[in-house]
N, C-alpha and C positions, 0 to 999 in steps of 0.2 A: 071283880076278882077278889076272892080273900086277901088279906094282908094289904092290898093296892092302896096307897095313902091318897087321899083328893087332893091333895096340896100339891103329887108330884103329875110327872108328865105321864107317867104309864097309871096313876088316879084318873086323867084327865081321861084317856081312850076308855078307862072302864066304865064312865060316865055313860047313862043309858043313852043321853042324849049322841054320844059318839058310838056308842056303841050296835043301835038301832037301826043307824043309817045304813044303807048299802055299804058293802064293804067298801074299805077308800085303799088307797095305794100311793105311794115312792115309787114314781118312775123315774128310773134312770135310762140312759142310753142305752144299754145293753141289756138290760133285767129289771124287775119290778117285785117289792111286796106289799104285801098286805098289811100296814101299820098297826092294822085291831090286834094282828094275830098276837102282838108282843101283852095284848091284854090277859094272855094265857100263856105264855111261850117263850121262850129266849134266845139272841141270838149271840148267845156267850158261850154256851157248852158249857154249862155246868160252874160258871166260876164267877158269878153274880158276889156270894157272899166275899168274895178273894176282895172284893172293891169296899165294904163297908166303911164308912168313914175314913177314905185312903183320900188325894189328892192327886188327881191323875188327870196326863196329859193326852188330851184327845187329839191322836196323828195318825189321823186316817189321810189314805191318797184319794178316796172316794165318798162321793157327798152319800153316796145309799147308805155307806156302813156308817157315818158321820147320823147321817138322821135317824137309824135306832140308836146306835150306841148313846145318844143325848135322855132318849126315854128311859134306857135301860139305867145309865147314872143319877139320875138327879132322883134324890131325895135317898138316894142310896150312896153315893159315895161325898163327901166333906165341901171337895174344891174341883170342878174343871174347866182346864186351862185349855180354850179352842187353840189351837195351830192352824192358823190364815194357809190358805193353798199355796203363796208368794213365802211362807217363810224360808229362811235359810237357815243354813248350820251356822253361822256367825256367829250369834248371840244364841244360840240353844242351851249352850250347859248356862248361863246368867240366869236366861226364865224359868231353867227346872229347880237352878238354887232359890232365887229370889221366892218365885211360887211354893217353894217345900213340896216339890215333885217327886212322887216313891211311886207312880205305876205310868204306864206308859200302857194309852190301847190305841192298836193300830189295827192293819188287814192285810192284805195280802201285799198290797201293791206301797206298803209303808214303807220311807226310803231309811236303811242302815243306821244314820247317823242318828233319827229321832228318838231313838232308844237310847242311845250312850251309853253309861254304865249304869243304868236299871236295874233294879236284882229282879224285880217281876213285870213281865210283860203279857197281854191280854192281845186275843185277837178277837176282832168283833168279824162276823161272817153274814153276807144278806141272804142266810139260812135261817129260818126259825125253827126250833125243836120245841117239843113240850117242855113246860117249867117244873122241876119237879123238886126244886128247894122251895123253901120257905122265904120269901122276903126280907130280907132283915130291917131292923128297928125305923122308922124314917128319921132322916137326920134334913138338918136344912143346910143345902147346896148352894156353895157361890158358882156361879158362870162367871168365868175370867176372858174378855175378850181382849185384845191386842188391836192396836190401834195401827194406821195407816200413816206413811205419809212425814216420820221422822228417823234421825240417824239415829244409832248406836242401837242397845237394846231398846226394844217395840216399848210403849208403856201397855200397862196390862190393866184394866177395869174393871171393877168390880159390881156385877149384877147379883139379880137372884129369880128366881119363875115369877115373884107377883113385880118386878120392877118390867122384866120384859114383854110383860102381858100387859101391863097397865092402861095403855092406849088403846085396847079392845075391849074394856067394858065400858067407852063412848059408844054412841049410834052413827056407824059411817057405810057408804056405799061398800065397802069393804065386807060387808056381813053377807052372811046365804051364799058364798061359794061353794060351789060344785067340783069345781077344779081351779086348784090353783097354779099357777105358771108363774116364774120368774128367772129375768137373764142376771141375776144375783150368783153368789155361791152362799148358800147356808154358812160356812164359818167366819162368813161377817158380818156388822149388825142388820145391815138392811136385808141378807136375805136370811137369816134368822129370825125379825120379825117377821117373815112371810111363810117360814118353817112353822112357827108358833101360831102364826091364822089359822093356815092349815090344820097342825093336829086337834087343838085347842076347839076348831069349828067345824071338825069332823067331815073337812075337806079332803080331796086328794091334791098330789102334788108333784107337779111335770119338773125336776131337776133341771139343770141346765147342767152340761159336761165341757172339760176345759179341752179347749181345743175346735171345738163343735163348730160348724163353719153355720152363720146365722140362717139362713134359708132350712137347714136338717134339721136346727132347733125349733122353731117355726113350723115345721110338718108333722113335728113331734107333738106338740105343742095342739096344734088342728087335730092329730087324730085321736089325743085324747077329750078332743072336746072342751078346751079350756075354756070358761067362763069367766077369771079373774087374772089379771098379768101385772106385774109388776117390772121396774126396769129402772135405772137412771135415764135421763135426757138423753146421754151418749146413746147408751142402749137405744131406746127410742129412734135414734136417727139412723142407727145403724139399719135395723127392722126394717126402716118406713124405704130405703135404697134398695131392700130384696122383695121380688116380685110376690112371693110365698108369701108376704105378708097377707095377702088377699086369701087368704085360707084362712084364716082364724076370724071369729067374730064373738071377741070377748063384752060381758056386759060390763065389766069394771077394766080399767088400764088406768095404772098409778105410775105417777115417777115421783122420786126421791134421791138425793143424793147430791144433786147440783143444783142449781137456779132452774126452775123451769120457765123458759122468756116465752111470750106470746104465740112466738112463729110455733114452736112446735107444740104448743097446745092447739092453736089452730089444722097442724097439720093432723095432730090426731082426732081432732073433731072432724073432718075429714074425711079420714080413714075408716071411724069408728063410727056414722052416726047417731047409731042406737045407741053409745056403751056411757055409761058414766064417767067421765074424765076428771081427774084427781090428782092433785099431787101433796105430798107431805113434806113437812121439816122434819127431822130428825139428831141427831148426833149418837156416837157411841156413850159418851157422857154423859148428856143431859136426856138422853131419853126421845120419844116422839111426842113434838109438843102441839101440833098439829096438824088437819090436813083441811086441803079447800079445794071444793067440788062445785065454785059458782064456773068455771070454764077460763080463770082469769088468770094473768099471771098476778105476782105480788099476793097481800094481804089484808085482808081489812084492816085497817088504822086502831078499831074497836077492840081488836085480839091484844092490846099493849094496853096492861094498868089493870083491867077485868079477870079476875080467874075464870078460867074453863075449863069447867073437866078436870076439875083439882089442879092445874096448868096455870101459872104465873108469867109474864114478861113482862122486861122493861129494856128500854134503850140506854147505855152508858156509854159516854164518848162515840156513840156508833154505833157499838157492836149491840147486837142481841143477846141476853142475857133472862135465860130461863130454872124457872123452880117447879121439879115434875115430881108427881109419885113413879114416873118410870125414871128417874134420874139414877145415876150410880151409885154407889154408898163408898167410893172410893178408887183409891188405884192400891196394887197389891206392890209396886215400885215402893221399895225405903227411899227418902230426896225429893219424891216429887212434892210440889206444892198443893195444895187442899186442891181437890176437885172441885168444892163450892163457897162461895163465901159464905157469911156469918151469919147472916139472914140466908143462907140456904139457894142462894142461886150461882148457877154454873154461867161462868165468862163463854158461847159457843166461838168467839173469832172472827161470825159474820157481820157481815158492814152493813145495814137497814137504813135505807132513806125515805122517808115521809112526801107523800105527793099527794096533798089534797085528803080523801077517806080510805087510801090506798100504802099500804107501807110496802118497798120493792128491795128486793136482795139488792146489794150490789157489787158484792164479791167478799172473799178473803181479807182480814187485816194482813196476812203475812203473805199479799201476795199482788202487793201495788206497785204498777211501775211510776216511778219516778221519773216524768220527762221536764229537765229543765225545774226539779222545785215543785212540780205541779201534781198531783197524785192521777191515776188513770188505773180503773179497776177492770182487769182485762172482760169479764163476767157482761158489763154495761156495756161494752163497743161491740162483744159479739150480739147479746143480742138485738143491737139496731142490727148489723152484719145480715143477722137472720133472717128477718123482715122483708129483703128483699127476695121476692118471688126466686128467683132462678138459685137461689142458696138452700142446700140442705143444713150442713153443718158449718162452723168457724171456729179457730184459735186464736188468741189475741196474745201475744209476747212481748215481753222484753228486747232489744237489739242496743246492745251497748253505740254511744256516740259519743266524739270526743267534744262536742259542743255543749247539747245540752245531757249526756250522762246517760241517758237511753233515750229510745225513741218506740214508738208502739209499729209495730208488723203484724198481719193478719196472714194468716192459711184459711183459704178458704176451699170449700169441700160443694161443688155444685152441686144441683140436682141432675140427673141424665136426660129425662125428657128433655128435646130439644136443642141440647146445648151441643154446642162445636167446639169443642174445645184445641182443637188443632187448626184454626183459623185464628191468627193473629193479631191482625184488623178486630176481630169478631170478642178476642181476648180482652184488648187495650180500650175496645168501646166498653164492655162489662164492667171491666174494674175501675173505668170512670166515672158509671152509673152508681158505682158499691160508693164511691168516694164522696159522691152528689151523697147519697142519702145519708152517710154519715155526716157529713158538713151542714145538712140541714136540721139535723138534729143535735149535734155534739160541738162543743167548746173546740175549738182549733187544738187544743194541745192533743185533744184524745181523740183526734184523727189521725187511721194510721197513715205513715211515712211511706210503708209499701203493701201491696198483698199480690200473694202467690195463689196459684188455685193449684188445687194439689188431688192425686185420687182418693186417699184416705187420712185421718189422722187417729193417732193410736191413743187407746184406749186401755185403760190397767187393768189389774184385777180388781178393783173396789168397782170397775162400769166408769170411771171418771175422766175426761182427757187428761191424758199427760204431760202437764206444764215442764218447760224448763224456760229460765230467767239465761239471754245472752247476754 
């Protein structure tokens, strides 16, 4: 398309390589477009130039009008600031000051308060019209994402198109999609890097909808013939508990987001025989540093000290510590401390233990329970927990004690084939077996004290269980 810059996102669909392929589509629950069409077209209504170098907060209530409006702004307007589905009005007027927010684009279903006192508002529509302005100047756009997972005001990150894309000009199973699928939501980072597959690979791409009860997502999913899926572990478990799963036969399924432990790479090898199984690291800050597709959990020991793929690690105290070209170039918060140290690597927070030619997650620094002195990373007791055949999912928590200070408790989540779970007897033998195999593997401290078997255990909007410390 004339004017179309290659640098930006609506460059990328005009790309012949995007542009050649059959047409691709956004499907959502209720409605579907055509993403090429925005290669000619818009679904602004005439008010594209309104945004020129503006800083504006994208609050949409729906991921369709969320995935053009991202093509329509970047490289067209200065700064945009995602609004997470989970945000609140709490801290709203802080990120519109903080970010230098002067346009607000919503849609139909945008709630009151995301506007505040805006003097211009934008509504994106999954209508497309012909384009009949001229493009204006390209300017280079920060993506400002918001982060998961702490009080007060969110912190807000700073990317840009080639930081986001960086991890896809490696060679990974991830390439040649046909359709892509994810139980993500686009305005967070993992399902924005699966947004960015998508258009970038001139894919199409099955939404997920909040609400959506898993089995409709999964039909949706099947009828458009999805070929590539992505998901956290939780995700994952969730799927593999609804019968529907057996409708889809994707050749790639990735997870990302959590620890992926053995039991359920196994279970989607499984599931999946033919399909490629994968899972990636990632973080909102440091970017995706990478991903392993031998079927294994953990990492190769080789990925610490060697760049790859422009991709640095080292171990510090523990934690993982990565230097990426998809890394952030900042936070858009006044107060916060540097994103990267001085030599250019981001602190991620994760705990990595070495095991031989195998490096294994082993949870959160800010999320150990202390029994008695002794650390216990709730991430390592699930997944032994998991191992055992008759376990679909586990939680491992905190439980305050007055002797040793906490004690470790499990939720555990069966699987349904076979199990009794209203047999008592049939109960107290189970969770002795779960105990055996922990005791045979785990230091007495980080055996738990009790577990309950429970129907479900909840799940956020990032796809992650939801921890709480008693």
């Amino acid at each position: 398309m004339a004017g179309a810059d290659a640098r930006s996102l609506r460059g990328t669909i005009a790309n012949a390589k995007v542009r050649d392929k059959a047409p691709r589509f956004f499907y959502e629950r209720a409605a579907s477009v055509r993403f090429t069409d925005l290669d000619r077209g818009t679904s602004l209504g005439g008010r594209l130039a309104e945004l020129a170098g503006r800083s504006v907060l994208l609050a949409t209530a729906n991921q369709l009008t969320s995935a053009l409006a991202l093509i329509e702004l970047d490289g067209v307007a200065r700064r945009i600031v995602i609004l997470p589905p989970d945000a609140t009005a709490e801290h709203l007027s802080a990120v519109i000051a903080i970010a230098g927010i002067d346009v607000v684009m919503g849609d139909n279903g945008t709630p009151p308060h995301a506007a505040l006192a805006l003097p211009l508002r934008v509504t994106c529509a999954p209508e497309i019209e012909p384009l009949r302005e001229s493009l204006p100047p390209h300017v280079h756009t920060e993506w400002v994402l918001m982060t998961s997972g702490t009080t007060g005001v969110p912190k807000m990150v700073v990317h840009d198109l080639q930081s986001l894309t960086a991890a896809m000009r490696a060679a990974s199973p991830a390439d040649g999609a046909d359709v892509w699928g994810t139980f993500y939501d686009i305005r967070r980072y993992g399902g924005l890097q699966i947004y960015l597959r998508a258009v970038c690979g001139g894919a199409s791409l099955v939404l997920s909808s909040a609400g959506e009860p898993t089995a409709d997502h999964l039909a949706r999913l099947a009828g458009h013939g999805v070929t590539h899926l992505s998901g956290t572990p939780s995700h994952w478990r969730g799927a593999l508990m609804t019968p529907t799963i057996r409708a889809i036969a994707p050749r790639y399924v990735r997870l990302s987001g959590e620890i992926a432990d053995q039991a359920i790479l196994d279970s989607l090898r499984a599931a999946f025989p033919q399909a490629a199984i994968g899972h990636a690291y990632a973080s909102t800050e440091a970017g995706v540093a990478f991903d392993v597709n031998d079927g294994l959990a953990g990492f190769p020991a080789d990925y610490i000290g060697a760049a790859r793929d422009g991709v640095a690690m080292k171990i510090v105290d523990g934690s993982l510590r990565i230097r990426s070209p998809g890394a952030a170039s900042g936070y858009v918060n006044s107060g916060q401390p540097p994103l990267a140290d001085a030599a250019g690597f981001v602190d991620t927070g994760d705990i990595v233990e070495r095991n031989g030619d195998r490096c294994y997650f082993a949870g959160r620094k800010g999320g150990i329970i202390n029994v008695g002195g002794l650390k216990v990373h709730p991430e390592e007791v699930e997944a032994v927990i998991n191992r055992h055949p008759c376990v679909r999912m586990s939680r491992v928590q905190g439980r305050r004690n007055p002797i040793t200070g906490s004690i470790a408790v499990a939720d555990v989540v069966l699987k349904a084939e076979g199990q009794d779970t209203t047999n008592r007897a049939a109960q107290i033998e189970l969770k002795d077996d779960i105990l055996k195999l922990c005791r045979d593997v785990l230091p007495p401290h980080k055996v738990p004290a009790a577990i309950s078997f429970v129907p479900a255990l909840e799940v956020g909007a990032t796809g992650k269980l939801v921890r709480r410390q008693g």
